[in-house]
C-alpha positions as CSV (number, residue, x, y, z in Angstrom):
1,X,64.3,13.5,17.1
2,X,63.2,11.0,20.0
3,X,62.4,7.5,20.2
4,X,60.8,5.7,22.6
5,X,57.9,3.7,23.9
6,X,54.6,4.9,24.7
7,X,53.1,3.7,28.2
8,X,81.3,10.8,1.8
9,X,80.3,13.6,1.0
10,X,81.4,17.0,0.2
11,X,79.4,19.8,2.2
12,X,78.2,23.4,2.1
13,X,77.5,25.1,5.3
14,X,76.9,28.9,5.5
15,X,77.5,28.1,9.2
16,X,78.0,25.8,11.6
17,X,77.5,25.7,14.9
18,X,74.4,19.4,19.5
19,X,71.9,17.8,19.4
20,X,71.6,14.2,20.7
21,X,69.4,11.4,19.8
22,X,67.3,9.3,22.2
23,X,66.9,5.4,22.5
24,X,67.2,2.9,19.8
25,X,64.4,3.6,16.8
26,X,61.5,0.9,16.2
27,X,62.7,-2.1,15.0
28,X,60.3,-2.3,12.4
29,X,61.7,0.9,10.9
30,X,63.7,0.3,7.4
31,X,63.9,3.8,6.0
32,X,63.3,6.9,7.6
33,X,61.3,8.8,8.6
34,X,62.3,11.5,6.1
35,X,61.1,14.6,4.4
36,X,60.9,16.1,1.1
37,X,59.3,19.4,0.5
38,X,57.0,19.5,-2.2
39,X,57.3,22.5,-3.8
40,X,54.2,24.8,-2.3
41,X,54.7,26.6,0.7
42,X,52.2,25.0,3.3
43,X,53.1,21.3,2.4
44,X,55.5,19.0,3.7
45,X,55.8,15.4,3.3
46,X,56.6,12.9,5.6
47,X,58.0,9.5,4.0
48,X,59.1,6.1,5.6
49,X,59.8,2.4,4.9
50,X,58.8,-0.8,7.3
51,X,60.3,-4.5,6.6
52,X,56.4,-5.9,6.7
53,X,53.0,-4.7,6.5
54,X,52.1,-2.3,8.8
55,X,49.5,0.3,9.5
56,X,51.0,3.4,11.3
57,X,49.6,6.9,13.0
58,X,51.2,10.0,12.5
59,X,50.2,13.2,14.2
60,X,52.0,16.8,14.0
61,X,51.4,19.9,15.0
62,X,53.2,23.5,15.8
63,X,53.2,23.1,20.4
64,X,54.7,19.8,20.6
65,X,50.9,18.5,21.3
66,X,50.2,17.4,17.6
67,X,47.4,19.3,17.7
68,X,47.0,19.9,13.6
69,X,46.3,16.4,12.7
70,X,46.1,12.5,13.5
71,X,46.4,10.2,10.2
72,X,46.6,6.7,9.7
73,X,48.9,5.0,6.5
74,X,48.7,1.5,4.8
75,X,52.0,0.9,2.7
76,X,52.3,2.2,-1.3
77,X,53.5,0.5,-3.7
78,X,55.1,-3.4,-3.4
79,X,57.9,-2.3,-1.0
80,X,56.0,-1.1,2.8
81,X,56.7,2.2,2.0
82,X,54.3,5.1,3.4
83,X,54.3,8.7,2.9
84,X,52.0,11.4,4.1
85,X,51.9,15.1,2.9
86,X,50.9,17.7,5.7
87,X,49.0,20.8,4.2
88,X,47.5,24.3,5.7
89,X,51.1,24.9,7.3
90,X,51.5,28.0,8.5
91,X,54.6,29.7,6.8
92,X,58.1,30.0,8.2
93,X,56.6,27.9,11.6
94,X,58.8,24.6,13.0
95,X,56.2,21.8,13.4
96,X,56.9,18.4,15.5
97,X,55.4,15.1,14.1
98,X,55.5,11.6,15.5
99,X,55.1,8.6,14.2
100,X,53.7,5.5,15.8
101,X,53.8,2.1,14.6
102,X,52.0,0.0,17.5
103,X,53.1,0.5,21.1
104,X,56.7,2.0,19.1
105,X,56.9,5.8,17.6
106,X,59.7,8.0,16.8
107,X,59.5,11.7,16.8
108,X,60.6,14.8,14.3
109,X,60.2,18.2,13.0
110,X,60.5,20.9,10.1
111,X,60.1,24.2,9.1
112,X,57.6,25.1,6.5
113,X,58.6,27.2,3.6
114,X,58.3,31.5,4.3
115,X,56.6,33.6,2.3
116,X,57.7,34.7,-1.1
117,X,58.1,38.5,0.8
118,X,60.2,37.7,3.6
119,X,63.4,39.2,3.3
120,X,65.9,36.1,4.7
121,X,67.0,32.6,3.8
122,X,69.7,30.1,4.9
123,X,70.1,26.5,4.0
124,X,72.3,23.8,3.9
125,X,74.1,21.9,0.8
126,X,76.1,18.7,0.4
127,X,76.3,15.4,-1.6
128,X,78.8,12.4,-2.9
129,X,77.2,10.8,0.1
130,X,77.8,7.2,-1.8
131,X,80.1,4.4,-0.3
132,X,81.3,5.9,3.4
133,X,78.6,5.9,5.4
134,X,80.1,6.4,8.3
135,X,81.6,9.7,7.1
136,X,78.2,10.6,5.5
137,X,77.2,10.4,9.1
138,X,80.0,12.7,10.5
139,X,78.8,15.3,8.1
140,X,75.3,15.0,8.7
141,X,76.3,15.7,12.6
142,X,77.6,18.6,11.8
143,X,74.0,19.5,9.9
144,X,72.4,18.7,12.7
145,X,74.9,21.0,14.9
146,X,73.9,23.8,12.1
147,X,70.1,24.1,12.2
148,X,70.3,23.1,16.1
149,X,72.7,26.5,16.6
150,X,70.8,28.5,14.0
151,X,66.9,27.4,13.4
152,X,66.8,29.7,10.4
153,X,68.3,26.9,8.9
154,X,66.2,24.0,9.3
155,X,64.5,25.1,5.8
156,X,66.1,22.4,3.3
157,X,69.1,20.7,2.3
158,X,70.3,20.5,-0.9
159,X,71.5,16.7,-2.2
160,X,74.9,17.8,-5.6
161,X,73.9,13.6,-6.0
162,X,75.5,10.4,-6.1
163,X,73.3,9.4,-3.0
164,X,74.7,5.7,-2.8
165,X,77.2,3.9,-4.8
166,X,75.2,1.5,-6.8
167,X,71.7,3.5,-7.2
168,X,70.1,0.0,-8.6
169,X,70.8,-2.3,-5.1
170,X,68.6,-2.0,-2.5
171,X,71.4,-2.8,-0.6
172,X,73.0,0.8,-1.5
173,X,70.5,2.5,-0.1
174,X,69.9,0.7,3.0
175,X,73.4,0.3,4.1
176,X,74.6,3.8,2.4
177,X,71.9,6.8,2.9
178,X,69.5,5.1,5.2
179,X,71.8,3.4,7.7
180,X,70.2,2.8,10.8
181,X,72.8,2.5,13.2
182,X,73.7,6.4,12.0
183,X,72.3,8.3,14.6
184,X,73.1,11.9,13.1
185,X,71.7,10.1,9.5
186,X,68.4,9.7,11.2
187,X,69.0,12.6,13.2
188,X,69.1,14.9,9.8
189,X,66.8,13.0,7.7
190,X,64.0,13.2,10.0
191,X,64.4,17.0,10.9
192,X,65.3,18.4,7.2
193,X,63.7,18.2,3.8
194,X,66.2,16.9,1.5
195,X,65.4,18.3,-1.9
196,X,68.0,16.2,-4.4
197,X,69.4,16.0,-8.2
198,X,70.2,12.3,-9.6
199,X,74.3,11.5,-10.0
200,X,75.5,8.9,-12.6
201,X,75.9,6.4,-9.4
202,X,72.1,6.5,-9.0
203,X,72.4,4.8,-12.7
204,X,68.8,3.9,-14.3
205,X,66.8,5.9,-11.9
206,X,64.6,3.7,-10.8
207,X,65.6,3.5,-7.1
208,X,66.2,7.6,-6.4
209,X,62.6,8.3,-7.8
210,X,61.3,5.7,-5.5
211,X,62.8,7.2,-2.3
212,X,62.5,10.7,-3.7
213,X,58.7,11.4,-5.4
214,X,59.7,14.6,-6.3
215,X,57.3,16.8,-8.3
216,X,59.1,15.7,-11.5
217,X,58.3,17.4,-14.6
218,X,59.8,14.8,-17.0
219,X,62.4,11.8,-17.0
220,X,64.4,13.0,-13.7
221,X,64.4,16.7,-13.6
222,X,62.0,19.2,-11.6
223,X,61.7,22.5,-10.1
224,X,60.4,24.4,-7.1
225,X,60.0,27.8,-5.4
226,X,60.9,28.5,-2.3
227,X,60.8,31.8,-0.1
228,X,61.8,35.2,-1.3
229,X,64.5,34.8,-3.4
230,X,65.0,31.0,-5.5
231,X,63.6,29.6,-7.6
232,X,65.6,26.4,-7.8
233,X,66.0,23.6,-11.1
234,X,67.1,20.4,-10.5
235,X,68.6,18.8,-12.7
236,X,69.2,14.6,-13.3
237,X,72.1,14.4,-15.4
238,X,75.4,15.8,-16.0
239,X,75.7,17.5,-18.9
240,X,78.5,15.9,-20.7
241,X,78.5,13.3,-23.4
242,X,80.2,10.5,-21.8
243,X,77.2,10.5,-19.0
244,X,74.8,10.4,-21.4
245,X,74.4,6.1,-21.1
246,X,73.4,6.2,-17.6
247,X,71.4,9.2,-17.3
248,X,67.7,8.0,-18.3
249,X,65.5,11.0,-20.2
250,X,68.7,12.5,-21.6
251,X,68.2,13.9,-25.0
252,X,69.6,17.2,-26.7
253,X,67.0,18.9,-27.0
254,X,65.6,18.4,-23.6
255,X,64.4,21.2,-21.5
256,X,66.5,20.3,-18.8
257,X,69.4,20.8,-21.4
258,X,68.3,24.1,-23.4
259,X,68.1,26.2,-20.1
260,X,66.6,29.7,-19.2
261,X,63.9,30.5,-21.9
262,X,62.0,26.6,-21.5
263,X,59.2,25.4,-18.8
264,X,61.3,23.9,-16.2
265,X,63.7,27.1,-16.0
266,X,60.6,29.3,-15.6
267,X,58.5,28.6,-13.2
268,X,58.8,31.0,-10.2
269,X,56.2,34.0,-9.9
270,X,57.1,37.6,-10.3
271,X,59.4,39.1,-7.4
272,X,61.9,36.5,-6.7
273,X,65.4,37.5,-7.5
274,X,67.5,34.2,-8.4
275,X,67.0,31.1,-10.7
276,X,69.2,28.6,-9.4
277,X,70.7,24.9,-10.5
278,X,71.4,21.7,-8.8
279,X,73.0,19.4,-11.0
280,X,75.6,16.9,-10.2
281,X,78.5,18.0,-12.5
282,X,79.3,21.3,-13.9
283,X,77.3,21.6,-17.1
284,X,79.2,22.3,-20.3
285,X,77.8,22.1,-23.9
């Protein structure tokens, strides 16, 4: 990632391998940028916060030109927050993007998903990132140092969550996930999809499905396919009965709950090999 002008957490690593960042970000900047893949293979979406009302340009392409597309955002929602979903990706291609907020823009890039019949897939996995940001950072370098060693895995991360310590304060997540004087934070955020389940820390919800739109099927739970092999469930609660309080949507006979056999668990095409889970406890009836 680059900046410029114009004019703690447990982690899973199949490997690891620098990468450094430029300048100080924009200012205006609260959250971000950051990506979440959406779930179909030539998407990817592009998300950010400001701390006013802005209007902002982003432009991305596969040369380092941004040659597939020039948008401009107003803010969503009650909370400056923009988001833009890039579409006709070519598969298994990195892409740069850059995003410009007056005279002030910040660069970063991704991987679109590869084809269900390709025959290879890395990625990354961590989580518990709440209350030490400042080791959450140290493990995010070493993210970083992965995908920058091995491109095959800039494809996603996985978030086991408990993103920030107090899911409900604003504060958590600005201080805790977002922080902006974390340059490998930034760093990974704005070059890696993170595709995340909901801890008991992110309590009623409400602030991880605001930073995370993910294609939600009910309460906090989704799915998605990616590449040859996973089709992956994601799933927002621990599956014990002392979490049950905390952990909104959660009933017994929820799909999310009854397992292989129900909507969420079967949602991948013919051909791929694995069904996998993302939950942020081991499940137990």
């Amino acid at each position: 990632m680059r900046w410029g002008r114009l004019g703690a957490g447990v982690m899973l690593l199949l490997a690891l391998a620098g990468q450094a960042i430029g300048a100080d970000p924009p200012s205006e900047i609260r959250k971000g940028p950051y990506l979440i893949y959406p779930g179909e293979p030539a998407r990817m979406q592009v998300l950010w916060q400001l701390d006013s009302s802005r209007t902002c340009t982003l432009a991305w392409g596969a040369t380092g030109l941004y040659e597939s597309g020039l948008t401009t955002t107003t803010e969503y929602g009650d909370d400056h927050q923009h988001a833009v979903t890039l579409d006709r990706l070519a598969p298994a291609t990195q892409y740069q993007y850059r995003l410009s907020i007056g005279d002030a823009f910040t660069t970063g890039s991704f991987r679109s998903a590869p084809l269900p019949d390709s025959t290879n897939l890395k990625f990354l996995a961590y989580g518990d990132t709440r209350t030490n940001p400042d080791l959450h950072d140290l493990v995010n370098g070493a993210m970083v140092d992965a995908f920058t060693a091995d491109p095959d895995f800039q494809t996603f991360t996985l978030h086991v969550g408990d993103f920030v310590s107090n899911g409900d304060s604003e504060t958590a997540w600005t201080d805790e996930f977002f922080g902006r004087t974390r340059p490998h934070t930034l760093l990974m955020q704005a070059n890696l999809p993170i595709m995340g389940c909901m801890g008991n820390h992110e309590e009623s919800g409400a602030g991880f499905r605001k930073y995370f739109p993910y294609p939600f099927v009910a309460a906090r739970y989704y799915s998605f396919d990616y590449g040859p092999a996973i089709s992956w469930s994601s799933i927002s609660t621990p599956i014990t009965p002392r979490a049950r309080h905390n952990m909104p949507g959660w009933r017994a006979t929820s799909p999310q709950r009854t397992g292989p056999g129900d909507s969420l668990f079967c949602t991948s095409p013919a051909g791929r090999r694995w069904a996998a889970m993302t939950t942020t406890r081991p499940s137990r009836r």
